[in-house]
N, C-alpha and C positions, 0 to 999 in steps of 0.2 A: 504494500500500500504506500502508495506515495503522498506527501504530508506539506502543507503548504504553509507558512507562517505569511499573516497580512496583519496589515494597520494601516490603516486610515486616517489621515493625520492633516494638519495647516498649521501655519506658521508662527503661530502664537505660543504653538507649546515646543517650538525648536528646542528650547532650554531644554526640556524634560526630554525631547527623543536623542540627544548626545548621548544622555545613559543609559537610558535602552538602548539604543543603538550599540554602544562599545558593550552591553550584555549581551547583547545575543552572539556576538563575533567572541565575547572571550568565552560564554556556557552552553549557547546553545548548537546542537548537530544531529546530525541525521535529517534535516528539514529539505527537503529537493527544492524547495526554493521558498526566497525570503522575497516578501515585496513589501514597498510603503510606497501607497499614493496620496498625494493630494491636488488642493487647487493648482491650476498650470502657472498662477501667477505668484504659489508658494515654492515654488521646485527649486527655485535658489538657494533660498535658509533650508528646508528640508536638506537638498543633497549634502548643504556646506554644516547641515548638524549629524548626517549619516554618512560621511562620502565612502562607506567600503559596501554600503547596501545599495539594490537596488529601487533608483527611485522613478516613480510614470506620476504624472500628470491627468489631471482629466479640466476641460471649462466647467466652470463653477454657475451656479444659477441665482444672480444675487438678489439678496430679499430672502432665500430660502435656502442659503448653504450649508444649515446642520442638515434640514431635511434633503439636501442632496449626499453631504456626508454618508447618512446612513444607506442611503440608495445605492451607495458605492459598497458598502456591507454589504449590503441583498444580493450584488452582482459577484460576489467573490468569486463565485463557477465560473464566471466569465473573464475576470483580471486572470484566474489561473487556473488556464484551462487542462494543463496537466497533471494535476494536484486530483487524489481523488479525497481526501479529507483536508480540511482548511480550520486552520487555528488563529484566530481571530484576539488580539493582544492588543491594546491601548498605550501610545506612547507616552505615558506617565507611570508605564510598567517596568519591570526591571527582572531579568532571571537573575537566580539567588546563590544557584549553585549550577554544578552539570548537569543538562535537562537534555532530553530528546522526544520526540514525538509519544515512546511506546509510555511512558510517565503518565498520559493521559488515555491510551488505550487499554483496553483489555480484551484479548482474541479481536482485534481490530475494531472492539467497538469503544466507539467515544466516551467516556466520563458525561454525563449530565449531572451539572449540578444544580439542586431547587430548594426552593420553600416554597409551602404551601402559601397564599395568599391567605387563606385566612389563618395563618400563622399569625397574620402582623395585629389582627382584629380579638386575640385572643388573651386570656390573660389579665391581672389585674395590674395596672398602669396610674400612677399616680398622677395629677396632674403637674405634679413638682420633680418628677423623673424627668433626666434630659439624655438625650442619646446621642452620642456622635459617629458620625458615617464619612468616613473618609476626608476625618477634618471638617467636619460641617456640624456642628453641633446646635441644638435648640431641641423643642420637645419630646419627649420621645412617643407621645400619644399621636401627632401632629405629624413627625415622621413617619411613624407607621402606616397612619393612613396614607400620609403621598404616595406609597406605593400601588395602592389600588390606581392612581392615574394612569401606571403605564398598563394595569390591566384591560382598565375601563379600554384606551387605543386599542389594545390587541384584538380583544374581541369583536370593537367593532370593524377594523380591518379585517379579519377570518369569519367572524358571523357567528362563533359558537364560544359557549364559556371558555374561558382558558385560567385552568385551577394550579397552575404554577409560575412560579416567579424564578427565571430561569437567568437571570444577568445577575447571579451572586460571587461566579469568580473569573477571574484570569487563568488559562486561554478558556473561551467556549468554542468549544468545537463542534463545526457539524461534519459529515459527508454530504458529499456536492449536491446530493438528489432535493437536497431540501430548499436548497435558493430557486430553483426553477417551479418547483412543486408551491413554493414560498407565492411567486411572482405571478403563477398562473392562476394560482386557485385564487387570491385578491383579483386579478383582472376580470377574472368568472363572474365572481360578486359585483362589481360594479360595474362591469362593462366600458373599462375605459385602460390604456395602455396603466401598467403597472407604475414605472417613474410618477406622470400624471397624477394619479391617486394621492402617492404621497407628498408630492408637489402641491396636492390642495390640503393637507393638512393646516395647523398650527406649527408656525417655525418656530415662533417665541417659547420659552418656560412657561407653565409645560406643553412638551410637543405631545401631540392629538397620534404622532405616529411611534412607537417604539419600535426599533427592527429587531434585537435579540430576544423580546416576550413573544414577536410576532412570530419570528424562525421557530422558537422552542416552543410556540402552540402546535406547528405544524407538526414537528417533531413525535411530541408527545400526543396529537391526537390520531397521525398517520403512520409513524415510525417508532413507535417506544420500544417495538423490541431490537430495536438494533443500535441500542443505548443502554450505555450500565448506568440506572440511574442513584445519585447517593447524596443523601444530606448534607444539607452545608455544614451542618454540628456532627457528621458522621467524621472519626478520623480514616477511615480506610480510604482516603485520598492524597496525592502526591502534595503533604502540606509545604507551603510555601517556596516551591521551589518557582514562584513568580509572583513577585508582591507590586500591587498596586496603589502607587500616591494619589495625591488629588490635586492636578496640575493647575487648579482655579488656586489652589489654596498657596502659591509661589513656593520656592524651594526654602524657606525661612520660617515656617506656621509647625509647631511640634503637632506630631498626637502618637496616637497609642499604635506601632508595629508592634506584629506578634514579636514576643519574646524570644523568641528562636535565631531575628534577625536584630534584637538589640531593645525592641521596648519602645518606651518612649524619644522621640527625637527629628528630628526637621530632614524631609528628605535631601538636601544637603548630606547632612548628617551620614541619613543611609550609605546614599551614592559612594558617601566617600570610602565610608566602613567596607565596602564592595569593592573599592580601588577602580570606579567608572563614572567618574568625575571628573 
């Protein structure tokens, strides 16, 4: 099986894709190929923060460039088209240690990772509890709920309940069957080219389109057995061997990394501890 590494990236978060970038070259292998695209009029900063990756371009759609962003997600099958699984990583991510594709397979199938949606709705919550998510800290009753937003998108993009919350780690991975099954079955529904659709979404916070609820509906209501599926609280997963900052929050804002890779500290901090800064 051959195994694709993509990120989808613009040029605001240059800073952060230099340390991905030098991670993936000093930990990750076995990947038949590594891409990062973005806007054509990002490709500058992008290549001059990756120059040993390779970087493509695509015209941007302005007014609507997160919602073209993810559109660039949905096509992954198409950026790599000899790739038959595609591992989808965010450039404010960073590998940890030596990592290869089979970390996230088992007998070829992909790791899914979820919570339940009504995970977040459950429970007794105090109104003086606060939760922090990737550096973003404030309610945690309030938090939880936001997450039904990218629910409420999914389903109405697929047309049926969608009972997991499937964007809880770094990489998510599908095989390729699901971007076109992804693309067509939305078109089905509204009767309109697929880009289109999510071109009429909300661009703003919050976006009306999520792409990784929307893949992992299809996933889970077409494909689940060809997925090992396993709790985000399960540890029988390759823990941390790719941690995720939050590149809204600058390389200067502490919070809480698991304890494996140091605790608390400023991804700075991290980066440097990692020797990919």
């Amino acid at each position: 099986m051959k195994a694709g590494l993509f990120i989808v990236t613009h040029a605001k978060d240059a800073q952060f894709l230099g340390p991905c970038a030098r991670s993936i070259s000093k930990l990750a292998s076995g990947f038949e190929r590594v891409l990062i695209v973005a806007p054509q009029d990002d490709v500058p900063a992008i290549t001059a923060a990756a120059p040993a990756l390779d970087v493509r371009g695509y015209v941007d759609c302005p007014g609507k460039s997160f919602l073209y962003h993810m559109v660039q997600k949905c096509r992954a099958d198409i950026w790599m088209p000899e790739c038959d699984t595609i591992f989808h990583m965010d450039s404010d991510c960073v590998f940890t240690e030596p990592s290869r594709p089979e970390d996230w397979l088992i007998n070829d199938k992909p790791l899914m990772c979820y919570r339940k949606f009504s995970d977040y709705l459950e429970g007794s919550v105090s109104p003086e509890a606060s939760r922090n998510v990737m550096g973003c800290s404030g309610s945690a009753m309030e938090l939880n709920r936001s997450q039904y937003l990218w629910k409420f998108a999914a389903e109405f993009a697929l047309g049926f309940p969608v009972k997991l919350e499937t964007m809880q780690w770094m990489p998510i991975v599908y095989r390729r069957d699901i971007y076109e099954h992804t693309r067509s079955h939305i078109e089905a529904r509204f009767k309109v080219p697929f880009e289109q659709y999510v071109l009429g979404c909300r661009s703003e916070f919050p976006q009306t389109f999520c792409e990784f609820n929307t893949l992992g509906g299809i996933v889970n209501e077409f494909h689940s057995g060809d997925y090992i599926w396993t709790r985000f609280e399960d540890e029988a997963r390759p823990n941390y061997k790719i941690i995720q900052t939050w590149s809204h929050g600058g390389m200067d804002l502490p919070y809480h990394f698991p304890a494996a890779v140091g605790g608390l500290q400023t991804p700075a901090q991290l980066f440097q501890r990692l020797e990919i800064l």
